[in-house]
Structure formats: C-alpha cells, structure tokens
PAPAFI-584538 format. One record per residue (C-alpha): x, y, z; residue in three letters. Coordinates in steps of 0.25 Angstrom, whole numbers, plus 5000, padded with zeros to 4 digits. Layout:
// residues N
+------+------+------+------+
:   px :   py :   pz : code :
+------+------+------+------+
:    X :    Y :    Z :  ala :
...
+------+------+------+------+
// end
This chain:
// residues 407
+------+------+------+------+
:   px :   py :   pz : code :
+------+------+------+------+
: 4798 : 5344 : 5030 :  unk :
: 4798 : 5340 : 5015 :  unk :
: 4796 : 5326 : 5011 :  unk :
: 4811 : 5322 : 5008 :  unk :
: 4817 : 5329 : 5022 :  unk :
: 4804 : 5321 : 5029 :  unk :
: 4808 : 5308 : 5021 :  unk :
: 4825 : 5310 : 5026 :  unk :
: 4821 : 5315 : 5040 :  unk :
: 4823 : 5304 : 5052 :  unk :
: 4811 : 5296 : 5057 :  unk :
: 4810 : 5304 : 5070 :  unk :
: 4809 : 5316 : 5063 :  unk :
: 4798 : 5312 : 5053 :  unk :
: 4790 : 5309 : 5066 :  unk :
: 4789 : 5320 : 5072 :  unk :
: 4776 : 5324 : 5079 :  unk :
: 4769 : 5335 : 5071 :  unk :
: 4759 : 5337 : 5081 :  unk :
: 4756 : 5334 : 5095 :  unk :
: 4749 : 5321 : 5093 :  unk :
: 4762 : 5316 : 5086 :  unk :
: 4771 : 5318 : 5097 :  unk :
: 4775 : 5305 : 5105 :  unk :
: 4777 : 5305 : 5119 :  unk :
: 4778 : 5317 : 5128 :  unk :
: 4763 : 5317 : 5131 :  unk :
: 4763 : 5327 : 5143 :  unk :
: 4772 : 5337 : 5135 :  unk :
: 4765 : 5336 : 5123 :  unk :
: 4751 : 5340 : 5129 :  unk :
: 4757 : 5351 : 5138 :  unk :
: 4765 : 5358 : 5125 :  unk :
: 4750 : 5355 : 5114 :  unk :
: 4742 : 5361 : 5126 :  unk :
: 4751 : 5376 : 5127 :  unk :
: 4742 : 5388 : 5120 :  unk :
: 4755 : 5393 : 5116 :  unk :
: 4769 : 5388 : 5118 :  unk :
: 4779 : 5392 : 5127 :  unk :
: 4794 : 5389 : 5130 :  unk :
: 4799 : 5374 : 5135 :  unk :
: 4810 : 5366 : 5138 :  unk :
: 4806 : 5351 : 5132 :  unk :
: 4817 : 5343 : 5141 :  unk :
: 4817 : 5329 : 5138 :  unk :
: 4825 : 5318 : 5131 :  unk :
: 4830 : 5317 : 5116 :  unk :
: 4818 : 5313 : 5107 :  unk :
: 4806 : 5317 : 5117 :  unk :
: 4799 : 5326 : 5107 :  unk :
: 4806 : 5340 : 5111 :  unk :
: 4806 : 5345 : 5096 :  unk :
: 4793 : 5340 : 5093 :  unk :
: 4786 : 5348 : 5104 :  unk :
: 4793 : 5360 : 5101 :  unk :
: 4788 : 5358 : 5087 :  unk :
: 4773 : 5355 : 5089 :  unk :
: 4774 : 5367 : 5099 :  unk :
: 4780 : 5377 : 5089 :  unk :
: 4768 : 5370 : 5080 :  unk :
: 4757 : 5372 : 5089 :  unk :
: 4761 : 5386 : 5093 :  unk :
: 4763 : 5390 : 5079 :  unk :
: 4776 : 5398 : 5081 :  unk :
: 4787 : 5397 : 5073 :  unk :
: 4798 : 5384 : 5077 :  unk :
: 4810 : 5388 : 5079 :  unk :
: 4820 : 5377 : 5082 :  unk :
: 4835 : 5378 : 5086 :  unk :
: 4845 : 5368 : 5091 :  unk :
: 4853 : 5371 : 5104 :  unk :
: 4863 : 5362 : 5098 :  unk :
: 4866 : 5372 : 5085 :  unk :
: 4860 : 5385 : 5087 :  unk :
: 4868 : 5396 : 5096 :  unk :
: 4864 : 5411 : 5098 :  unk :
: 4861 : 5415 : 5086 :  unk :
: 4853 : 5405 : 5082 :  unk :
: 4845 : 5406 : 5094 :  unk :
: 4843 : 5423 : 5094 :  unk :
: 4838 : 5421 : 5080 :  unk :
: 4827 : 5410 : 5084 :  unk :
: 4822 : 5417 : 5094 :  unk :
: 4820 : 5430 : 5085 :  unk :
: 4808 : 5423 : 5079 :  unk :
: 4798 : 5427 : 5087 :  unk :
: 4786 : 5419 : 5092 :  unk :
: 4795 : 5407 : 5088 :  unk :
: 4794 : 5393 : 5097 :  unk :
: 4810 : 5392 : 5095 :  unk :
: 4815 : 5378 : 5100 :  unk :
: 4829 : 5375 : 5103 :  unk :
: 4832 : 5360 : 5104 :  unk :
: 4844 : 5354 : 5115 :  unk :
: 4841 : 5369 : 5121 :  unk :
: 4848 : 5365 : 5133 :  unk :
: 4863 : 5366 : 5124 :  unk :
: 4861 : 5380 : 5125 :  unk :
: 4870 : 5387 : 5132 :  unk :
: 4864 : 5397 : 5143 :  unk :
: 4866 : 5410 : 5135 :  unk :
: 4861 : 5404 : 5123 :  unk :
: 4848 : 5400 : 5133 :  unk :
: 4848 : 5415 : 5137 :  unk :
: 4846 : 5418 : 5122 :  unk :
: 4833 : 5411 : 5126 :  unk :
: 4827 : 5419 : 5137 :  unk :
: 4821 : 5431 : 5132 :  unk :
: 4813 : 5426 : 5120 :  unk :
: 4807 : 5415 : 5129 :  unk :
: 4804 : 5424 : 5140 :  unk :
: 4796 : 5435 : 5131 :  unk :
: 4790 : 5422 : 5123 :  unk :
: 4797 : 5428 : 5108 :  unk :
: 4801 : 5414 : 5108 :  unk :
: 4794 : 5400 : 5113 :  unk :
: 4806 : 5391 : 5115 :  unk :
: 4806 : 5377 : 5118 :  unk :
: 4818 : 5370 : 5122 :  unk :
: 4821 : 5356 : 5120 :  unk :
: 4832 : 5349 : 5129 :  unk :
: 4836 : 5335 : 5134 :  unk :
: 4842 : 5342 : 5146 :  unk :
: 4838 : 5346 : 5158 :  unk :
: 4835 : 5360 : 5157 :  unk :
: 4834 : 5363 : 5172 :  unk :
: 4850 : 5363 : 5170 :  unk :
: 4852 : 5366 : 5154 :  unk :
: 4842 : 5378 : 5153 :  unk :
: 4845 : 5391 : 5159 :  unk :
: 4835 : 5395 : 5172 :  unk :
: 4830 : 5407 : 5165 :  unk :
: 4827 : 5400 : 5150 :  unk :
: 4820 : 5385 : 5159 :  unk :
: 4813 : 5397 : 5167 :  unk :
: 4805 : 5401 : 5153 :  unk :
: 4803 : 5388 : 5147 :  unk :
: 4794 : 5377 : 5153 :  unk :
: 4801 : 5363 : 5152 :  unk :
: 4794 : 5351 : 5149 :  unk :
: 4799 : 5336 : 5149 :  unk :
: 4799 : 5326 : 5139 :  unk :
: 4802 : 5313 : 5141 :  unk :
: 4808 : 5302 : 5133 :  unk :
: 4798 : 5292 : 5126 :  unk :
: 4792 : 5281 : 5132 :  unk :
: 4792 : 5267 : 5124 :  unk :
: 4777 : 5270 : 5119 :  unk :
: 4780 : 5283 : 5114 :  unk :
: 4792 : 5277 : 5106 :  unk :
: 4784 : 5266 : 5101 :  unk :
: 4773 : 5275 : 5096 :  unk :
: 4784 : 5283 : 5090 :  unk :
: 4789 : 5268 : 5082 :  unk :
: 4775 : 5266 : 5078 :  unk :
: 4774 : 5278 : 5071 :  unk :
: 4786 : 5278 : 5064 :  unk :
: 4781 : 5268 : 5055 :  unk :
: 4772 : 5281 : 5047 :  unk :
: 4787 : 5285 : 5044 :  unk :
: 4794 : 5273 : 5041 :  unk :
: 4783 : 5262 : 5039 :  unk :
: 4780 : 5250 : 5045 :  unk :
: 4792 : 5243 : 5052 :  unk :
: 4792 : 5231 : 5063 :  unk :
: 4793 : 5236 : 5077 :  unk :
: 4798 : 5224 : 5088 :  unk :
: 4794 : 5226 : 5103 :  unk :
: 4809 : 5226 : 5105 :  unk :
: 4811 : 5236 : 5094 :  unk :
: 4804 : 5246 : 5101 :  unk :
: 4810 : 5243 : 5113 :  unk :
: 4822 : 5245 : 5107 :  unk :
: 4820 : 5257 : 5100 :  unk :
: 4815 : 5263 : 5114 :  unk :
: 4826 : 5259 : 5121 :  unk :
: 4836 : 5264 : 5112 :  unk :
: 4828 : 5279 : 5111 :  unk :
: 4827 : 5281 : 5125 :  unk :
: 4814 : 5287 : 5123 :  unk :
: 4820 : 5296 : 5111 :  unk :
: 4809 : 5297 : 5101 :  unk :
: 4819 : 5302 : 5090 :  unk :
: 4830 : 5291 : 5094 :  unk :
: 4818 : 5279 : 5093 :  unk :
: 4813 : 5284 : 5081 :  unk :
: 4828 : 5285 : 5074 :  unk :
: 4830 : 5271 : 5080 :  unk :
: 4818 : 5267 : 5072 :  unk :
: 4823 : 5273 : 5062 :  unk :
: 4836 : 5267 : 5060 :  unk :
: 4832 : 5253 : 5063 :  unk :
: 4821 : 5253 : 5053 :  unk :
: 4833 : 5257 : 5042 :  unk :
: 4837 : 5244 : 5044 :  unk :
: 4826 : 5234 : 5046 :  unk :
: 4810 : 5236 : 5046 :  unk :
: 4809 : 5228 : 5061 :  unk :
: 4813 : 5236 : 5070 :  unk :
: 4818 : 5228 : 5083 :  unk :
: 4825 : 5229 : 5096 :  unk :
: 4840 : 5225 : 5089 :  unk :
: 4837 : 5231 : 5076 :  unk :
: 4835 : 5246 : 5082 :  unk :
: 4847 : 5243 : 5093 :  unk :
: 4857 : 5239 : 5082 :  unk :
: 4854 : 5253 : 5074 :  unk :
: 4855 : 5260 : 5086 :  unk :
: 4868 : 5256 : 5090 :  unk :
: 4871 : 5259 : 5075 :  unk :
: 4864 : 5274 : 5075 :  unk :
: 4864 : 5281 : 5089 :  unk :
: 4875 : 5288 : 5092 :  unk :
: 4876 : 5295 : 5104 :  unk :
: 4865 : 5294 : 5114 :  unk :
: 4867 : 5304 : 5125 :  unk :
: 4861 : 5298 : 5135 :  unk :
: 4864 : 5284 : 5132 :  unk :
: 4876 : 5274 : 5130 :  unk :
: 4883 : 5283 : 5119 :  unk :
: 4882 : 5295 : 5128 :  unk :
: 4892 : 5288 : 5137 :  unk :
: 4900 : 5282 : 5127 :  unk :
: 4903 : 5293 : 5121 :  unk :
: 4907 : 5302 : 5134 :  unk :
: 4915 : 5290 : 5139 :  unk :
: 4922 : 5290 : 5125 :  unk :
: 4925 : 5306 : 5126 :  unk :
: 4931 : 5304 : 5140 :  unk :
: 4940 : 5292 : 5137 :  unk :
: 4943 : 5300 : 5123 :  unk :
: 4948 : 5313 : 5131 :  unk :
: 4953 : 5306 : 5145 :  unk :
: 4962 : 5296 : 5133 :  unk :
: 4967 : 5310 : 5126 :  unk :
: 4962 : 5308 : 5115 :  unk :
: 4955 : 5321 : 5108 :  unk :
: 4948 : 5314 : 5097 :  unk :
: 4942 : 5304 : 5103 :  unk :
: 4936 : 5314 : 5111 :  unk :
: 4933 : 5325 : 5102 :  unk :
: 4925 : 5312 : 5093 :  unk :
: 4917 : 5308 : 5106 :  unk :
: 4914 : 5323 : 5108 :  unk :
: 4909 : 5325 : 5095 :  unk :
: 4900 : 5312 : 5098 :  unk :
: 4893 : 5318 : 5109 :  unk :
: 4891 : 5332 : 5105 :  unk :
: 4885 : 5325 : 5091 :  unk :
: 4875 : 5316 : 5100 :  unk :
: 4871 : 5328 : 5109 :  unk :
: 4878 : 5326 : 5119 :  unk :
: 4878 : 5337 : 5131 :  unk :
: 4889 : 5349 : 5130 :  unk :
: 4888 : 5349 : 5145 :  unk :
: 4891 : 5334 : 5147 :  unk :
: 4902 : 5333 : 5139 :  unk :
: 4908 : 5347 : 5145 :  unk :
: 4905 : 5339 : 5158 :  unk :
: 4915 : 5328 : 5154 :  unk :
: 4926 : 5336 : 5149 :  unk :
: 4927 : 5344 : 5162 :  unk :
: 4927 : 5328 : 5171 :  unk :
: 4937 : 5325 : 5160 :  unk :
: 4945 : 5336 : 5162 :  unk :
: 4948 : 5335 : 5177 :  unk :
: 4946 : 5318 : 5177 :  unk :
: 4956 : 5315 : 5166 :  unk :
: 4965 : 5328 : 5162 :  unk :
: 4966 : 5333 : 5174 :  unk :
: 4979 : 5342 : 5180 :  unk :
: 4985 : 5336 : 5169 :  unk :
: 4978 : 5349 : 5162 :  unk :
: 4970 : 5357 : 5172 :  unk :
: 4966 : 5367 : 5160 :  unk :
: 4959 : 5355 : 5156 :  unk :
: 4946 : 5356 : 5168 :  unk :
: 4946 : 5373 : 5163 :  unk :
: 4946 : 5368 : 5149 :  unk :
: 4934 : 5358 : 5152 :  unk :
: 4927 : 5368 : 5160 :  unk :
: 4928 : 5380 : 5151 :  unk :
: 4921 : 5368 : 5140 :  unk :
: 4909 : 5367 : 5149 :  unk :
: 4907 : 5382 : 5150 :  unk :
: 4910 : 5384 : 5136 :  unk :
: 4901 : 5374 : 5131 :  unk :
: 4888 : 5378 : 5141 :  unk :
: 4891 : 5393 : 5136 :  unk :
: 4892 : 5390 : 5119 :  unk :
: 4884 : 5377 : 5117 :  unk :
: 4882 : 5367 : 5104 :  unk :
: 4889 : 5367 : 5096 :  unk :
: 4900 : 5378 : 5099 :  unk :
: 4901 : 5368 : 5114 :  unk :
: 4907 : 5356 : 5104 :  unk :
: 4920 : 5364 : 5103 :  unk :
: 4923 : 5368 : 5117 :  unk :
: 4920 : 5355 : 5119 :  unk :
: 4929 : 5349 : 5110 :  unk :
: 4939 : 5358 : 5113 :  unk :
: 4939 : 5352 : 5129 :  unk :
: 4940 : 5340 : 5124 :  unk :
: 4952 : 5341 : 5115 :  unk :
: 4959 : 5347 : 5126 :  unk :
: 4954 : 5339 : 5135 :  unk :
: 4959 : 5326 : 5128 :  unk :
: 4973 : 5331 : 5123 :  unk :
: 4975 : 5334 : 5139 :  unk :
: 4983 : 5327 : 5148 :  unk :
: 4975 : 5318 : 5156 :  unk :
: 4976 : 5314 : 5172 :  unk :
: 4963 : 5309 : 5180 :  unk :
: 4973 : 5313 : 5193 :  unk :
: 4964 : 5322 : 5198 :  unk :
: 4953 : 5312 : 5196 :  unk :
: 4958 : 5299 : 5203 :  unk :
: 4965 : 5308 : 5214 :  unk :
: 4949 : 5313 : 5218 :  unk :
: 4944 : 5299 : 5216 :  unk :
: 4956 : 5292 : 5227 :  unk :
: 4952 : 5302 : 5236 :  unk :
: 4937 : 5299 : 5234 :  unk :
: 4939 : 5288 : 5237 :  unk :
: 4948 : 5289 : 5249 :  unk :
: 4937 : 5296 : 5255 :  unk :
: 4926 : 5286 : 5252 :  unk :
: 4933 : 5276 : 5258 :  unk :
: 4941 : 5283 : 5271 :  unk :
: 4934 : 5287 : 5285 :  unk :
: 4936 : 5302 : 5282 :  unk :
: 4948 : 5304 : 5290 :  unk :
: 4948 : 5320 : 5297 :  unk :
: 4952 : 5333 : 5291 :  unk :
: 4967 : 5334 : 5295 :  unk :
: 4969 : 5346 : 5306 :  unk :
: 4977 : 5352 : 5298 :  unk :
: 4968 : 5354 : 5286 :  unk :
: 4955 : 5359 : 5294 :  unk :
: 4952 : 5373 : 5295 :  unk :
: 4953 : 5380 : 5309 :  unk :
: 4944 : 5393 : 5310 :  unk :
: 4941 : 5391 : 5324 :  unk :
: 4951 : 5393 : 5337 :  unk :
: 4944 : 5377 : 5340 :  unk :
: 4948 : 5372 : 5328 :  unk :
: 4962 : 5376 : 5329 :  unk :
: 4962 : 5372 : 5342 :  unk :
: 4959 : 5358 : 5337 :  unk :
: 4970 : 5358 : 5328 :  unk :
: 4963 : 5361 : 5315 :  unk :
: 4972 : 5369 : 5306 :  unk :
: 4986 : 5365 : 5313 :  unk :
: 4997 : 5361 : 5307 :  unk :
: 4992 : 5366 : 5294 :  unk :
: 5003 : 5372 : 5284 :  unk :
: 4998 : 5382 : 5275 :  unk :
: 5002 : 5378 : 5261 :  unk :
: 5006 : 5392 : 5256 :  unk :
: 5017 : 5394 : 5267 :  unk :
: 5024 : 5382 : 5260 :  unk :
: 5032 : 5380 : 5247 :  unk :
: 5031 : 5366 : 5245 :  unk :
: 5031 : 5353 : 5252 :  unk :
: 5035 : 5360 : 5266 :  unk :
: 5018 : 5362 : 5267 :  unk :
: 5015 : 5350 : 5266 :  unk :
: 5005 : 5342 : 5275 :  unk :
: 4994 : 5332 : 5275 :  unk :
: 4982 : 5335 : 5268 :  unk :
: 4976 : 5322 : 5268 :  unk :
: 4969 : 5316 : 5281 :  unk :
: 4973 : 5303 : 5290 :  unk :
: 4973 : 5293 : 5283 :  unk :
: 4975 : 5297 : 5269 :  unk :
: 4991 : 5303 : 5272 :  unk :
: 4999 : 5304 : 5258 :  unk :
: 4988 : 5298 : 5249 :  unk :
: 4990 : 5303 : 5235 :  unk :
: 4975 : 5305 : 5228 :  unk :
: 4980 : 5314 : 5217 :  unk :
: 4991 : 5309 : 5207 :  unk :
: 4994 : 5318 : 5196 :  unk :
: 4999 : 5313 : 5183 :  unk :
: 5012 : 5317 : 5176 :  unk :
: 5005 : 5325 : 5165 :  unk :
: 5000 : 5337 : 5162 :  unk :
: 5000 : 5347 : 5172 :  unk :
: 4996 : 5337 : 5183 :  unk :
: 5013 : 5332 : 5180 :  unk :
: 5016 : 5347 : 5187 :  unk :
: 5006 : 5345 : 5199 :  unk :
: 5012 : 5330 : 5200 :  unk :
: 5027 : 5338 : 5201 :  unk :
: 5020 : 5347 : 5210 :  unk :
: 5013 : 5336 : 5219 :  unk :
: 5026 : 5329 : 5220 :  unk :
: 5036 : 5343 : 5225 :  unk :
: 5023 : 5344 : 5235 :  unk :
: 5021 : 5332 : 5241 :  unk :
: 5036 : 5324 : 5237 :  unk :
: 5034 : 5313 : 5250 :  unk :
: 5019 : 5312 : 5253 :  unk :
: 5011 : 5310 : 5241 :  unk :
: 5014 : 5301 : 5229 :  unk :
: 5018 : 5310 : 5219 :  unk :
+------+------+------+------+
// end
C-alpha cells in the first residue's frame, strides 16, 4: 500500500498483523495454521473482527501461492469460475456462507483435486450454511471473540499509528463493551473518539458510538430495525418498509432471517385476506437461497412491496392463539364419537364413527354437526375480517354456519 492510500486507510486496517507474531488473540489457531508444511482448505467460523482475513492472508504468505480474495457478498459464478482458474492459488472467499448451494458446488472439484486451496471465512454456523460435500473437504476451525486483554493490547498498540493519547480504565472498558470482542469495531471506536478528544474515556467513546454505529446485527439495532420493518409492512406502509430493508441488507443482515420474517408476516398479518401472499413469501425464501447477494435484495424487496400494499388480517393468528389457549387452560375433554375413526368391528361397536354425516353428501348447512368437543359447543376461534379475500370466506362461514357461530 503507497504512503497516501496507508495515510486515508482506517486505523483498523493500518494494523493489520503482517506476520504471525502481530496477530492478537486466537492463540490456539494461530499455532495450528504457522505450524501446517503446506496449507490446506478451512472454514475460519467465528464472530466479526476475530482475525478471519488476517489468517488467510498470513496463510497465503507463508505458503507462497498466489492470494486470491472474493466476496460472497459481490461476486457470483463468473467471478468465482475465473478465480478458481488460477492454479495453485490460496483463493478466499469472505461471508462464504451467502452463497447459495450451487454456487458452493462451483467449489467442489478444485478443492477436492487441491487446484485450489480455499479458505472460507464465515460468522455462521457452517454445519447448516455449507453444503455436506463442500464441510466434508474443508477443516473447520473456531475463532472466538476477543477477550478484554487482547483488546487492550490492541489500544496500546495503536498509539504507533495515532500517537500517544490518554486511555481511562473505564475507557477501555468501554470500548470492550461496546466491540463485543470485535477487534475492527474497538479499533474504529478508538478511532472515532480520539477525532474528538485526546482522552479517551468511558462517556467520550459511548457518545460517538451512539453517533457512528449503525446497525449491529447482533445487538439493539438488529432488533430495532426488524421491529421497525414489521410494524412498517403490518401498517401498510411500502416505504417505510423498503427503507428498513435497505438498513439491514447494508449492515449485513442475514438474507435468510429477513426471508424468515416476511413468510411469519405473511400468515400473522396479511392473512386470507391475500392467501398469494404466504406463496409469494415462500417463493422469496427459495429464490433468495438459490441467487444470493446481491441479486436476493430484489426478490426481497419485491415481497416486501407486496407484502405492505396487501390487505392485512391477523384472523388466522388470533384464532390459533384462543384455542391455545383454550387448551392450556381446559381438562382435555374426549374426541366426540362421532369424530373418531372406527376401523375395527369393537370400535363400531363402541359407537366410534356413528352418527357421523359425510360432508360431501351435503350441499350446505343440512351437513352440519358439532366438530368441537364438550364443553367448548359454538365457540368461535376464527373470525375472519371483511377484507380482502378473507370478506368472501366470512360470506361463506356465514351461509355455513347461519345460527351456531358468530359470524
């Protein structure tokens, strides 16, 4: 790196180790990787700021093939095809766990022949967001999140890059606590606070982090913004939820977690009042395993649009939790004879069976008969609303049931 991009690139990145002695933390990993005669595919799993791209880079280093570096985030196919045409390279692919299953399978066949050393770096669990076949080639190790010494060995040596700067006890503790053992995140926090003031203490570092993290996705701001982008598209509103979206796709959200929450949204506040909209959600959540970032941010705003300018009805929703809770609270009153199946001459015999009219040798109401058992007689759990689609099963409910239920 020249000396001007070095002087404009951010504290964190000016530290990084260059050789294995530099590295912070990680101890175990570290001499397990510096030991290897010659390098072979990984999985580094551990939380944001651990030292992931800094391994793979010393590793490439040591081993002295050429890096290769891709983003599971930006690159698709095409990309991936023409990295792994460099033979002999160490090619590492960052957030590996955003690719989609077929673009894993690109994978497989330079890994397995060793045309290509990959290491994969991820903050997910790759037992359930890698493919068996592509885990079963890789060694996986685990890096963990930074204790309070390694952060504050990482503080004290910042003071080569920025110069000398007064550091509290509560300061550190501060800039700890608000990392979460993220080295990157401790160091832009130190950062940031020394742009403002040469004394870096507790309330100094959490004003500018109030002032400069965004989104956290594992922390307060994960679920303010998901609450925000429910509210947003269950108050049918599409901008609001579009504007939320694009908050959590920027800050690294998970494709999958966000695909989650449009299908619960789907069936908890639209409803029958627009059945396409559970296909709609579901279609999303394939879509978005099989394309990936950054196509998935269409499919996923596309769901979402539709999903807002739907009309709502959480009928569905409150009908399953009255009976929930009916059941919570009742002494399990008996199957009806009626309702139970009679597949043996002694169950018939018992009465199992009788009396029961088969709906489809009726054209209406005249097949009526009590479904609900002892107790709970002409209760009504499910209430459609006069919207949407659900308005013609309440028309219908209502012709079907015109004296029992309260339609």
């Amino acid at each position: 790196m020249n000396r001007e991009l070095f002087e404009a690139a951010p504290l964190a990145e000016k530290m990084r180790p260059q050789t294995w002695d530099e590295v912070v933390g990680q101890k175990r990993v570290v001499e397990a990787l510096r030991r290897l005669s010659k390098p072979h595919s990984m999985i580094l799993w551990g939380p944001p700021g651990t030292g992931k791209t800094t391994l793979a880079y010393l590793a490439a280093q040591s081993s002295g093939r050429p890096f290769k570096r891709l983003s599971a985030v930006e690159a698709g196919v095409k990309e991936l095809r023409a990295a792994l045409d460099v033979s002999g390279a160490l090619l590492f692919i960052d957030e590996i766990h955003r690719f989609n299953k077929s673009q894993q399978d690109v994978l497989l066949h330079a890994v397995e022949t060793g045309k290509t050393v990959l290491i994969g770096a991820t903050t997910e669990n790759p037992s359930f967001e890698l493919n068996a076949a592509l885990l079963s080639r890789c060694k996986v190790y685990v890096l963990e999140a930074l204790a309070r010494d390694d952060v504050a060995q990482l503080v004290e040596r910042a003071k080569a890059f920025v110069g000398a700067f007064g550091l509290t006890d509560d300061g550190l503790d501060a800039i700890y606590a608000l990392s979460g053992g993220d080295g990157r995140k401790a160091l832009n926090l130190l950062e940031w606070t020394l742009e403002r003031t040469r004394q870096v203490d507790g309330p100094a570092v959490r004003q500018v982090a109030e002032k400069n993290v965004r989104y956290d996705k594992t922390g307060d701001m994960h679920y303010d913004c998901v609450s925000a982008f429910i509210k947003s598209v269950r108050g049918s509103d599409p901008n609001g939820a579009i504007y939320w979206l694009a908050r959590m796709i920027e800050g690294g959200e998970e494709v999958r977690f966000i695909a989650r929450r449009l299908m619960i949204l789907a069936s908890e506040d639209v409803g029958n009042a627009n059945p396409t909209a559970l296909a709609l959600a579901v279609a999303c959540a394939q879509a978005c395993d099989y394309v990936g970032l950054p196509e998935a941010r269409i499919v996923l705003a596309q769901t979402t649009a539709y999903l807002a300018a739907s009309p709502k009805s959480n009928a569905a929703y409150c009908a399953i939790e009255e009976a929930l809770a009916a059941v919570r609270r009742g002494d399990d009153p008996p199957v009806p004879l009626h309702l139970r199946n009679a597949p043996t001459r002694l169950m018939k015999d018992l009465g199992y069976a009788a009396g029961y009219k088969y709906s489809h040798d009726f054209s209406g109401a005249e097949g009526n008969q009590e479904f609900l058992p002892a107790g709970l007689e002409n209760t009504t759990f499910y209430r459609p609303k006069p919207i949407g689609r659900e308005k013609d099963l309440l028309e219908f409910l209502r012709r079907q049931w015109p004296d029992k239920y309260d339609y």
